[in-house]
NUTOR-701020 format. One line per 4 residues: their letters; for each residue x, y, z of C-alpha. Coordinates in Angstrom, 3 decimals, always signed. Layout:
! residues N
a = X/Y/Z; ... $
This chain:
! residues 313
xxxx = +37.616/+134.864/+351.058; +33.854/+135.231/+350.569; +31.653/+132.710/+351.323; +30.678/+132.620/+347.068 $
xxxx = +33.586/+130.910/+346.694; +33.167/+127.930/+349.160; +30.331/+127.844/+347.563; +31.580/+127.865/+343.833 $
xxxx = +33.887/+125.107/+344.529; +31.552/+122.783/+346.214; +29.079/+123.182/+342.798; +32.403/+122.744/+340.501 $
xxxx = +32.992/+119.670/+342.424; +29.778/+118.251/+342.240; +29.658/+118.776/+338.446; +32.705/+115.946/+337.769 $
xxxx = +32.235/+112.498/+338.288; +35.828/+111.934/+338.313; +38.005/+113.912/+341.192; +41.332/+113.341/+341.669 $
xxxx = +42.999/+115.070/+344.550; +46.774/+116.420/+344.899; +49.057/+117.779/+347.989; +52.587/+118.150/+347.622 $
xxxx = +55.621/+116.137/+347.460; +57.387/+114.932/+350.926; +54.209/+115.267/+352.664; +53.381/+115.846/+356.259 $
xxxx = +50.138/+115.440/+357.924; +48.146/+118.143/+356.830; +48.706/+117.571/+353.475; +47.191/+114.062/+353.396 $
xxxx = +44.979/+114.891/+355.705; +43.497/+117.491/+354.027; +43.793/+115.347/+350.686; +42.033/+112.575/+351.992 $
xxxx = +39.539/+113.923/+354.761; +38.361/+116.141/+350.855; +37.723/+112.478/+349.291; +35.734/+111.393/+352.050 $
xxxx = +33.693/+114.187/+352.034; +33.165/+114.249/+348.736; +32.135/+110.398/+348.701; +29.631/+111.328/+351.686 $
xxxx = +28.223/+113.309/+349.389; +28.293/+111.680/+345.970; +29.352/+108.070/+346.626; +28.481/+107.306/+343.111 $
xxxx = +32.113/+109.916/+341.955; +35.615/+108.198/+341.621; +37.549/+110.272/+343.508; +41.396/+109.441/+344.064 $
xxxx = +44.221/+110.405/+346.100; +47.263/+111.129/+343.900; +50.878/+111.003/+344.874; +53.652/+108.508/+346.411 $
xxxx = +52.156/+106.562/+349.676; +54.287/+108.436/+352.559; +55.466/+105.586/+354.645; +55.718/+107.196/+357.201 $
xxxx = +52.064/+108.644/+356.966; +50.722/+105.104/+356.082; +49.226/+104.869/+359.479; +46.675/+107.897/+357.773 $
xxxx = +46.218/+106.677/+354.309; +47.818/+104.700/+351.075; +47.830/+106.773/+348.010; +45.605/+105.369/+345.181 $
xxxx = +46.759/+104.491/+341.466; +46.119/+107.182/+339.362; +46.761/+106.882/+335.109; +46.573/+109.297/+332.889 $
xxxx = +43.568/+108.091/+330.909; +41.956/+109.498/+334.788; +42.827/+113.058/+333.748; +40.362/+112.928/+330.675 $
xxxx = +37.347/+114.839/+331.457; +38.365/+115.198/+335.115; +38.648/+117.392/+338.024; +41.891/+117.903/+339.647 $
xxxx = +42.131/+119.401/+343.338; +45.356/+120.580/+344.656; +45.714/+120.684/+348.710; +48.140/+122.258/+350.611 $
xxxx = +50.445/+123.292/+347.932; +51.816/+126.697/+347.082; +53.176/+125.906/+343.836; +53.121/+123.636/+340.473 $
xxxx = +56.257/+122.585/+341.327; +55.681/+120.850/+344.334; +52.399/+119.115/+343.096; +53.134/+115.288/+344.038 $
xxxx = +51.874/+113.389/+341.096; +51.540/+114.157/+337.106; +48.680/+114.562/+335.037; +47.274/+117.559/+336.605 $
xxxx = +48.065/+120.056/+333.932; +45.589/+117.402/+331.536; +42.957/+117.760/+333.552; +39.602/+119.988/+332.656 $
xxxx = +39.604/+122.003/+335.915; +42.062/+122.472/+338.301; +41.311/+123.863/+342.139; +43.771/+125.320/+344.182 $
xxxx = +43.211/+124.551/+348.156; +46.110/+126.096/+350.478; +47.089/+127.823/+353.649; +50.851/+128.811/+352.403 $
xxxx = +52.005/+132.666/+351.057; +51.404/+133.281/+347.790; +53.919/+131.294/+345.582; +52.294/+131.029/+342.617 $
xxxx = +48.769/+131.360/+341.461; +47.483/+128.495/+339.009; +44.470/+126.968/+338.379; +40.787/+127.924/+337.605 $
xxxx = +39.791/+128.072/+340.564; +41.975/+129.447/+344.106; +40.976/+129.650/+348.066; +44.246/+130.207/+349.513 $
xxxx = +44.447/+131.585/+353.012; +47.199/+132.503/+354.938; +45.475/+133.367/+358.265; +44.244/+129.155/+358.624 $
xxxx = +46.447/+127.153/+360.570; +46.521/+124.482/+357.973; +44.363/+123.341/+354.772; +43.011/+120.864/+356.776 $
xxxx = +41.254/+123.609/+358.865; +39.750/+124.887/+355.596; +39.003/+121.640/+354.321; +36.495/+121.254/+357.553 $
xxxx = +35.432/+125.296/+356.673; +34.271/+124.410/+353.167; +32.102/+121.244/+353.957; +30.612/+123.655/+357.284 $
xxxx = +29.544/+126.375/+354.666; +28.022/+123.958/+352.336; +26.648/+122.412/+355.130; +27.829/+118.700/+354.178 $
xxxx = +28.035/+115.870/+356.095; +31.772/+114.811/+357.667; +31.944/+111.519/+358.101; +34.257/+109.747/+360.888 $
xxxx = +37.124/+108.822/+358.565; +37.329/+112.492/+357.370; +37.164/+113.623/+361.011; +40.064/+111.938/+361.941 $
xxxx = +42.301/+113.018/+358.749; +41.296/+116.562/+359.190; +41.497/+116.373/+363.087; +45.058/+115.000/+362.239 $
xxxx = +46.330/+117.987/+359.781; +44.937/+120.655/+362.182; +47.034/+119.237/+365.857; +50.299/+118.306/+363.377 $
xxxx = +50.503/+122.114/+361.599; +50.048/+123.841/+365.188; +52.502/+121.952/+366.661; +49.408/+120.239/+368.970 $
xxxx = +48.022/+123.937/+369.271; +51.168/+125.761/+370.435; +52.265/+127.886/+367.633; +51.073/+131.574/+366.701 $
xxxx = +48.726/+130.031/+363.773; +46.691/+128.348/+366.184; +43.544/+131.029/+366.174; +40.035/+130.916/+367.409 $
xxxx = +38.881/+129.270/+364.599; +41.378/+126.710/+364.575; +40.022/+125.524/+367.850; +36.263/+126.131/+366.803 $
xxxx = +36.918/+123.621/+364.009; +39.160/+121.073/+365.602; +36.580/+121.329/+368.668; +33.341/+120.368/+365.863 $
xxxx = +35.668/+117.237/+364.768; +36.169/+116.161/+368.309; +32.356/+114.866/+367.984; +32.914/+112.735/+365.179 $
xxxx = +33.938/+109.530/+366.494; +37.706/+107.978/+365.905; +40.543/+107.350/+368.164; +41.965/+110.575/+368.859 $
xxxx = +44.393/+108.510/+371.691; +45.462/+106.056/+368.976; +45.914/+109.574/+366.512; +48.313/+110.983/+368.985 $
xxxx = +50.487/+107.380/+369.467; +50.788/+107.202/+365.894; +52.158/+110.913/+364.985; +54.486/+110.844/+367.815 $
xxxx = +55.738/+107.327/+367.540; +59.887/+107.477/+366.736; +62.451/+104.653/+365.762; +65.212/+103.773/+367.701 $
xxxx = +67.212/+104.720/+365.383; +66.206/+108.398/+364.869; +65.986/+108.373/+368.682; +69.669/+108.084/+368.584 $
xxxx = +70.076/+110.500/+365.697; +67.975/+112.695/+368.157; +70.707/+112.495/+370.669; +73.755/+113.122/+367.995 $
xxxx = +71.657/+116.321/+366.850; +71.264/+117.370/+370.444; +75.212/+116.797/+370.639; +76.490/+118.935/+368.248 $
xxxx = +73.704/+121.754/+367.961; +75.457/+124.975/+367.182; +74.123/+128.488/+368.298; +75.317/+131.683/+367.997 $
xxxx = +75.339/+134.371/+370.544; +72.194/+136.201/+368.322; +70.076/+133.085/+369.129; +70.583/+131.278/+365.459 $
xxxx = +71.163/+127.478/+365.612; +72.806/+124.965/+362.686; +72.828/+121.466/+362.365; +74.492/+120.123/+359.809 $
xxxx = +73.394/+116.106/+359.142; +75.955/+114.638/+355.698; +74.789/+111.502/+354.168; +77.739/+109.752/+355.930 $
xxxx = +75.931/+110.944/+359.083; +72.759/+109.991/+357.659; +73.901/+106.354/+356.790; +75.607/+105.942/+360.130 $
xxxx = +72.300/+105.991/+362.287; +70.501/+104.396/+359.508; +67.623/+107.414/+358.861; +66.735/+108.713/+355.505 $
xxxx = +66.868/+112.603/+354.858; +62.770/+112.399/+354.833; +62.761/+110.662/+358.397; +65.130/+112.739/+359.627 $
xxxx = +62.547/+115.874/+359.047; +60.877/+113.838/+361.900; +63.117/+116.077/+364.502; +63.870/+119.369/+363.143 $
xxxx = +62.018/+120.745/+366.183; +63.611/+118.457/+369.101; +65.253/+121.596/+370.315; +62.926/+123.987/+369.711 $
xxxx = +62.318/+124.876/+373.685; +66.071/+125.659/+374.120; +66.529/+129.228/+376.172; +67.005/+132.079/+373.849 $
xxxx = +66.639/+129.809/+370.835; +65.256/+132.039/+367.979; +65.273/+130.459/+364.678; +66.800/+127.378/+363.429 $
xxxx = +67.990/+125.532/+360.453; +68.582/+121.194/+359.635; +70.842/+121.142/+356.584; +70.653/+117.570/+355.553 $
xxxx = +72.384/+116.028/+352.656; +71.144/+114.147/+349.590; +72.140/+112.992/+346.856; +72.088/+115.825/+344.696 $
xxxx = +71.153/+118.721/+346.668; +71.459/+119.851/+350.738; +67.886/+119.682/+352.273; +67.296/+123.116/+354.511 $
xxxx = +64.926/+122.881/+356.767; +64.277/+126.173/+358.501; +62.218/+127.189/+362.174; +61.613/+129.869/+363.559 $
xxxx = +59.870/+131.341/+367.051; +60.743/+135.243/+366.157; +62.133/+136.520/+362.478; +59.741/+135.835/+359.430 $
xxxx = +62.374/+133.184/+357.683; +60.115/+132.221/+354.367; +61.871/+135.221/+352.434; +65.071/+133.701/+353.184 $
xxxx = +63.730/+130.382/+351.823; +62.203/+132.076/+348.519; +66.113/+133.362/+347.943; +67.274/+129.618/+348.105 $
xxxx = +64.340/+127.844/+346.001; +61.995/+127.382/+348.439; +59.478/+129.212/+350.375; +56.710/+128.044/+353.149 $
xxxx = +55.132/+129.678/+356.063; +56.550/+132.671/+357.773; +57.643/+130.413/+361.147; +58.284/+126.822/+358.949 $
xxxx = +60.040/+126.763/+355.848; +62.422/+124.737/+353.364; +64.581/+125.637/+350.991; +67.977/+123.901/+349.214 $
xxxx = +71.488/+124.562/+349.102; +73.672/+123.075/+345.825; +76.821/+123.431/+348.372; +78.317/+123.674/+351.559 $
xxxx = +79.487/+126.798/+350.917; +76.229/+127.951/+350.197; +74.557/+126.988/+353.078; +77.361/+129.125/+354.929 $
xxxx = +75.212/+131.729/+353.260; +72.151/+131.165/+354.440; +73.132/+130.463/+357.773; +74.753/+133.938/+357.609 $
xxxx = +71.171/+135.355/+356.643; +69.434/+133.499/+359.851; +71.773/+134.532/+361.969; +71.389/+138.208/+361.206 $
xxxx = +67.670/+138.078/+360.803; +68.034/+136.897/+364.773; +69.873/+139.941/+365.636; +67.327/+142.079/+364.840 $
x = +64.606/+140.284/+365.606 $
């Protein structure tokens, strides 16, 4: 991506007094982060704009951010920025269709292209990363708050700098935030804090972990599970990766039940797996994906698919 268009949507946000920013639904980290270290940069800049974060409040992500209320009388005349969000249909939050101009910020394969204007880059560890990239080429003041949200976004989306995302540039720009000043201590305490109780659903997933011989791995949480340890299908997300250092472990998959679908959450160390997800109605990163099953029997399927992708990985 050329530098004209950090440029380009720096001078299309400046021309709107309203901005109201978007990630996508079941959020993790980078997405509000992202979302909300934008609006702080923006209101460094112009802190006469009404800019808004759109969406449900996460609560498990309150410790970043609350969500603000957005109507739809907002839309009229307004900007609408989309982090962190491959497609329309995971936009958390209506009204952006209404809006005059619609920016697309995001890190994820190419799902879908919408709005009038795009940056999407696969090679950034996270939109948080290019978040910090586009206020260091329009050379824009980050305040501390934004730091922190960014910071936040970048460490959760490398798995704390450990995954194959995690480039030079990722630790060039998570380096600059460092001397912004925030808690980074209190950061870390907060996105690794746990319950009890999905410590204990920790220790049932541990249990009854299933791997296959090709290094493929199931576990399969029902809502009777679910209700049992007291966790919610969104908390439980929490440790899809608590077995990730297992010996010989190649990819993974958390089916977890709802009430109308079967979540799949999918991981992976060796075999691109976001194919796989785009057959199942969802998609994501090549390593980190999600997709959904209607039935048990279909999620047979797909575990069928990991387990073969494994073998010749």
């Amino acid at each position: 991506m050329t530098r004209e268009t950090l440029f380009n949507i720096w001078e299309t946000i400046g021309r709107y007094q309203k901005v109201i920013i978007h990630r996508h639904v079941r959020p993790d980290p980078d997405a509000v982060g992202s979302q909300a270290g934008l609006k702080e940069i923006i209101l460094c800049a112009y802190p006469e704009k009404e800019v808004k974060l759109a969406g449900e409040t996460e609560n498990g992500l309150a410790f970043l951010t609350e969500m603000d209320e957005v109507t739809a009388e907002d839309y009229q005349g307004a900007l609408a920025v989309v982090c962190d969000t491959a497609n329309t249909a995971r936009i958390d939050g209506e009204g952006v269709e209404q809006a005059d101009t619609v920016i697309k910020i995001d890190h994820h394969p190419e799902v879908e292209m919408y709005g009038d204007l795009q940056w999407v880059d696969t090679e950034a560890s996270s939109t948080c990363e290019m978040v910090y990239r586009l206020a260091e080429a329009n050379g824009l003041e980050i305040p501390a708050a934004a730091a922190r949200f960014l910071y936040a976004g970048i460490v959760a989306d490398t798995g704390r700098f450990r995954f194959s995302n995690t480039t030079k540039s990722t630790f060039s720009s998570a380096g600059s935030l460092l001397e912004y000043e925030f808690d980074r201590d209190a950061l870390y305490n907060d996105l690794d804090v746990t319950t009890e109780e999905l410590l204990r659903l920790q220790g049932y997933v541990l249990s009854h972990v299933q791997i296959t011989e090709n290094g493929a791995a199931q576990v399969t949480l029902t809502k009777e599970t679910l209700d049992k340890f007291k966790v919610t299908s969104k908390e439980a997300s929490a440790i899809v990766n608590c077995f990730s250092n297992l010996k010989g472990l190649k990819a993974w998959v958390f089916f977890v039940e709802e009430d109308d679908i079967i979540r799949v959450r999918m991981r992976s160390k060796k075999p691109e797996i976001h194919h796989l997800a785009a057959e199942h109605q969802g998609g994501g990163h090549p390593m980190a994906s999600g997709a959904q099953a209607q039935n048990w029997e279909e999620t047979k399927e797909i575990f069928k698919k990991l387990d073969d992708l494994c073998k010749d990985a």
